[in-house]
MARKE-625221 format. One record per residue (C-alpha): residue number from 0; residue in one letter; x, y negated, z. Coordinates in pm, 1 decimal, m for minus. Each point is the difference from the previous one (the first is absolute). Example, Ala and Ser with C-alpha at 12.3 -4.5 7.8 and 13.67 -1.06 7.14 Angstrom:
% MARKE-625221
  num  residu        c1        c2        c3
    0       A    1230.0     450.0     780.0
    1       S     137.0    m344.0     m66.0
% end
This chain:
% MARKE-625221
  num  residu        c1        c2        c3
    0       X   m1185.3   m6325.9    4029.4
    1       X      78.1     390.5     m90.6
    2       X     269.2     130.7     170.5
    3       X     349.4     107.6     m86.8
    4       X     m88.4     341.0      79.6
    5       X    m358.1      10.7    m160.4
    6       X     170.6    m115.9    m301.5
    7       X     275.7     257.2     m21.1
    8       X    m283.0     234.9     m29.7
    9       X    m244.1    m178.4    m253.3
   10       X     376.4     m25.7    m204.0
   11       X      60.2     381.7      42.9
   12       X    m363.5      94.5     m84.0
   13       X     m23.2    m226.6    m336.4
   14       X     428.2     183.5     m61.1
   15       X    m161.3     288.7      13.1
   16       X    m316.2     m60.4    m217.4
   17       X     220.9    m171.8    m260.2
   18       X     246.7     303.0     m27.0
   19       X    m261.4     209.7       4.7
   20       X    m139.1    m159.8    m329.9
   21       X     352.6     m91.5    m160.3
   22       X     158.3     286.6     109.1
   23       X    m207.4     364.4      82.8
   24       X    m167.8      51.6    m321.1
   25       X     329.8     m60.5    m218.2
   26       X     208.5     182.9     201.3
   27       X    m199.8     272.9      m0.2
   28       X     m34.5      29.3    m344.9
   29       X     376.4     m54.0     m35.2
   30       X      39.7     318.4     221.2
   31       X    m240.0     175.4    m242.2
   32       X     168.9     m74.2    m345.3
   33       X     325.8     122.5     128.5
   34       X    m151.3     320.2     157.5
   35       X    m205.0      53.7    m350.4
   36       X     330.0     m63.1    m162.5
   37       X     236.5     303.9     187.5
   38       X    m321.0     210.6      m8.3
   39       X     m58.5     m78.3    m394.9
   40       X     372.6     137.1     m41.8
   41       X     m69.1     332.3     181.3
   42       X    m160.9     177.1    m324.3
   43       X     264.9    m105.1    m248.4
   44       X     267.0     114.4     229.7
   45       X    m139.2     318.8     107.3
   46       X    m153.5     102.7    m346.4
   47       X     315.0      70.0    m174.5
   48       X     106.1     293.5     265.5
   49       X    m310.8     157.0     m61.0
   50       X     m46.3     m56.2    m392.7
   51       X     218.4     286.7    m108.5
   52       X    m199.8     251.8     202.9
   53       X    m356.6    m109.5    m166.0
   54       X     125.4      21.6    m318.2
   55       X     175.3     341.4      34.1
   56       X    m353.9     114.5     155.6
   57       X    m185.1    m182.1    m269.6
   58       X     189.4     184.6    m258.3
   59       X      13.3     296.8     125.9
   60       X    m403.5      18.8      63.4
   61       X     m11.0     m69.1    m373.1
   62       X     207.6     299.4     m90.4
   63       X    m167.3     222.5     303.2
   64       X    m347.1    m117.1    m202.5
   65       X     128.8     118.1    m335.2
   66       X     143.2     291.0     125.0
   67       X    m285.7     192.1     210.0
   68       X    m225.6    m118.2    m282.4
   69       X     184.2     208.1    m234.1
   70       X      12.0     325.8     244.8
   71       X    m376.7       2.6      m3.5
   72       X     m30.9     m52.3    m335.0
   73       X     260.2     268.1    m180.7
   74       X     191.9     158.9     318.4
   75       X     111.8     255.7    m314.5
   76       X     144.2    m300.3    m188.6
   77       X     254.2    m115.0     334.7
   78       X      58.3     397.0      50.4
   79       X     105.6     m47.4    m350.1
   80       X     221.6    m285.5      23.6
   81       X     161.1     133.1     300.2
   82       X      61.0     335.1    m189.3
   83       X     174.0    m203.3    m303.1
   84       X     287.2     m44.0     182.4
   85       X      81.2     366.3     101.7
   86       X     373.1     114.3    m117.5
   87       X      71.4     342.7      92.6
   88       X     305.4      m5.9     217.6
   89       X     329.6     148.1       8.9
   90       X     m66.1     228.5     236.7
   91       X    m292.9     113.3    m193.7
   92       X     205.9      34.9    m327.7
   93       X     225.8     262.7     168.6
   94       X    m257.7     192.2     177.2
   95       X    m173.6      15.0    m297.0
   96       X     287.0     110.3    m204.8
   97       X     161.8     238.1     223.5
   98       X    m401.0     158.4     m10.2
   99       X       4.7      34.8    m320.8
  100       X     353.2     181.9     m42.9
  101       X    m137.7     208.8     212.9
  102       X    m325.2     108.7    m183.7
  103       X     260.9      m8.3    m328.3
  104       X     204.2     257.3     160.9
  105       X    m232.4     233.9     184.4
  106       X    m209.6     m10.3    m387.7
  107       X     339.4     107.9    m213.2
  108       X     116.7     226.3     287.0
  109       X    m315.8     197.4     m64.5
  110       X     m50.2     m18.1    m388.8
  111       X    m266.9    m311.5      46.3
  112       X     156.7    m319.1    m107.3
  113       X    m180.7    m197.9    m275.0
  114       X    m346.5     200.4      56.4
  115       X    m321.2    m139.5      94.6
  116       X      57.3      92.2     339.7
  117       X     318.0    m161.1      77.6
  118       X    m124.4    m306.1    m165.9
  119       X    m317.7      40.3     234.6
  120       X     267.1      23.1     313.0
  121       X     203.0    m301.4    m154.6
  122       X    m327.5    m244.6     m22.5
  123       X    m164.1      84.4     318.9
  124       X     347.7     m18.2     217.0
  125       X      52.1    m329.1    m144.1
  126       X    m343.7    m144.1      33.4
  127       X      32.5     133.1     363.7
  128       X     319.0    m190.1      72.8
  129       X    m201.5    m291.9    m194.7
  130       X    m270.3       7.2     186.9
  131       X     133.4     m31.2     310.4
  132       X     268.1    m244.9     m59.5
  133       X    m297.0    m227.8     m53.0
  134       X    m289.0     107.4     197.0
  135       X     170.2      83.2     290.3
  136       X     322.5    m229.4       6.4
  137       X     m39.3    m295.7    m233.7
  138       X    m360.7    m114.2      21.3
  139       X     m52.5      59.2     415.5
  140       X     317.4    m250.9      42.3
  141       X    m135.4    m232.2    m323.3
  142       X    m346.1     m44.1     192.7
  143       X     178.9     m40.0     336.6
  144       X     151.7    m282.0    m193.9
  145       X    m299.1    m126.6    m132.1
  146       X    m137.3       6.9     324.1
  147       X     275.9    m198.0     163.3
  148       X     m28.0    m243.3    m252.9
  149       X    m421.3     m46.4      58.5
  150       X     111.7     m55.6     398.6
  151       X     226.3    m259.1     m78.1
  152       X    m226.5    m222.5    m221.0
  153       X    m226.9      43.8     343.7
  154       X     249.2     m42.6     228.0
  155       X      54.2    m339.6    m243.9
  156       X    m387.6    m102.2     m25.5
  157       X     m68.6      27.6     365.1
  158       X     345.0    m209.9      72.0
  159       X    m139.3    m272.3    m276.5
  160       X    m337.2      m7.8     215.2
  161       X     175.9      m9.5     327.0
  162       X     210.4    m304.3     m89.5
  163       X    m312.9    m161.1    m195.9
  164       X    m195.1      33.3     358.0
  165       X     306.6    m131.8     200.0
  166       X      20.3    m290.5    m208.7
  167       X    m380.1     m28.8     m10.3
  168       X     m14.5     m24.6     387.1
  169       X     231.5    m240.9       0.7
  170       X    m100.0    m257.3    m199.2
  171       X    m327.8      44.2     180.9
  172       X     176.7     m48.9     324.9
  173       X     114.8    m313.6    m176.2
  174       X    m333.4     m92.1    m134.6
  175       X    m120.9      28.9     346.7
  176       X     210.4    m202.2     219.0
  177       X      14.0    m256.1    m284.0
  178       X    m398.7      11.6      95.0
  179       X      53.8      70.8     385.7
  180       X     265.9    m349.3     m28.2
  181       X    m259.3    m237.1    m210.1
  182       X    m259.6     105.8     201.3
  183       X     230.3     m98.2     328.4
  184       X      68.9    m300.7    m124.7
  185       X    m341.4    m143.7     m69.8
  186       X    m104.2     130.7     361.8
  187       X     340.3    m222.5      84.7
  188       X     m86.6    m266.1    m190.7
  189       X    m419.5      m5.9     163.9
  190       X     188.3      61.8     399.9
  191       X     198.9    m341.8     m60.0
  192       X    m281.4    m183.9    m168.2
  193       X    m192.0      85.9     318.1
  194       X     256.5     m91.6     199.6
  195       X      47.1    m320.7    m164.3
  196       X    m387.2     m91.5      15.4
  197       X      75.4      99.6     371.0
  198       X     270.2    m207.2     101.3
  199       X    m154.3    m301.1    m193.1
  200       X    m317.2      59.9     182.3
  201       X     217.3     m11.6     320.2
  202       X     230.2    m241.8     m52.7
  203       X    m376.0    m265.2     m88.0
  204       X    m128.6     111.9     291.2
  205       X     282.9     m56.3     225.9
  206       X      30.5    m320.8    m183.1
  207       X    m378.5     m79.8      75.3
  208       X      48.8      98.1     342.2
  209       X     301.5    m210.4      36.9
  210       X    m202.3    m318.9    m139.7
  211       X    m273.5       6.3     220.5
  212       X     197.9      27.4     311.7
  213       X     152.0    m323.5    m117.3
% end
């Protein structure tokens, strides 16, 4: 006859097998499904933050495209546009005015007014004034402008790509411990099954050995 405590341990050794298949496999892949379920949420909560920011970059590499296109193509016809919107300014009205009561007076104080030179004087004082209201003053601080406004769409295309890699890396950090966690679990799952085949192979021998001391 076996004894008590013989038996206790053939008893533990078939527990153990039996939870072993019953139990290890499905609670491993219960562990699994619930990990895969937070880490499936991660992208659709994340991806909103960063959403905005791609699609500001996205747009503005569109206009960027369009617009440096059109600088090597015509740079006259954007020197033009820019140009369209010159309006002489108040300051420039007076100057210009007080310039040419000037030449007016100087012309009739010496017996000149009206004649080809004091028109002469008139035209090339006022293109002067002209000339440098817009060389000098209005197109330097229109192209500055321009300028700033070519910086921002970069400053707005690299921000779009900096958020479009942030997000990128991490859904692949997702991707890979998704991977990293499957891949766990099957060597899990393969451990217990050798386990199991363990203890079984045991718990028969111990049984064996029991028997033939009977």
């Amino acid at each position: 006859m076996i004894d008590p405590f013989s038996l206790a341990l053939i008893g533990g050794g078939v527990g153990s097998f039996l939870s072993d298949i019953f139990g290890g496999d499905d609670t491993d892949t219960r562990a699994f499904g619930t990990a895969s379920r937070y880490l499936n949420k991660i992208p659709e909560q994340v991806k909103p933050y960063y959403d905005p920011y791609i699609q500001s970059g996205q747009r503005a590499l569109e206009t960027s495209e369009g617009t440096f296109a059109d600088l090597l193509k015509d740079p006259g016809k954007i020197l033009e546009h820019i140009g369209s919107g010159f309006e002489p300014s108040k300051g420039y009205k007076w100057t210009r005015d007080q310039a040419l009561e000037a030449i007016n007076n100087s012309q009739a104080s010496g017996g000149m007014l009206n004649t080809p030179q004091h028109q002469r004087y008139l035209m090339d004082t006022a293109s002067g004034l002209a000339g440098n209201e817009y060389y000098d003053k209005y197109m330097p601080s229109a192209m500055g402008l321009y300028g700033q406004g070519l910086s921002g769409l970069g400053g707005l295309t690299s921000l779009g790509y900096d958020a479009g890699t942030s997000l990128a890396d991490i859904l692949k950090d997702i991707g890979l411990s998704g991977a990293n966690l499957g891949y766990s679990t099957e060597i899990n799952k393969g451990t217990r099954r050798g386990n199991m085949f363990g203890n079984l192979g045991s718990t028969l021998g111990f049984l064996g050995g029991a028997l033939a001391k009977k």
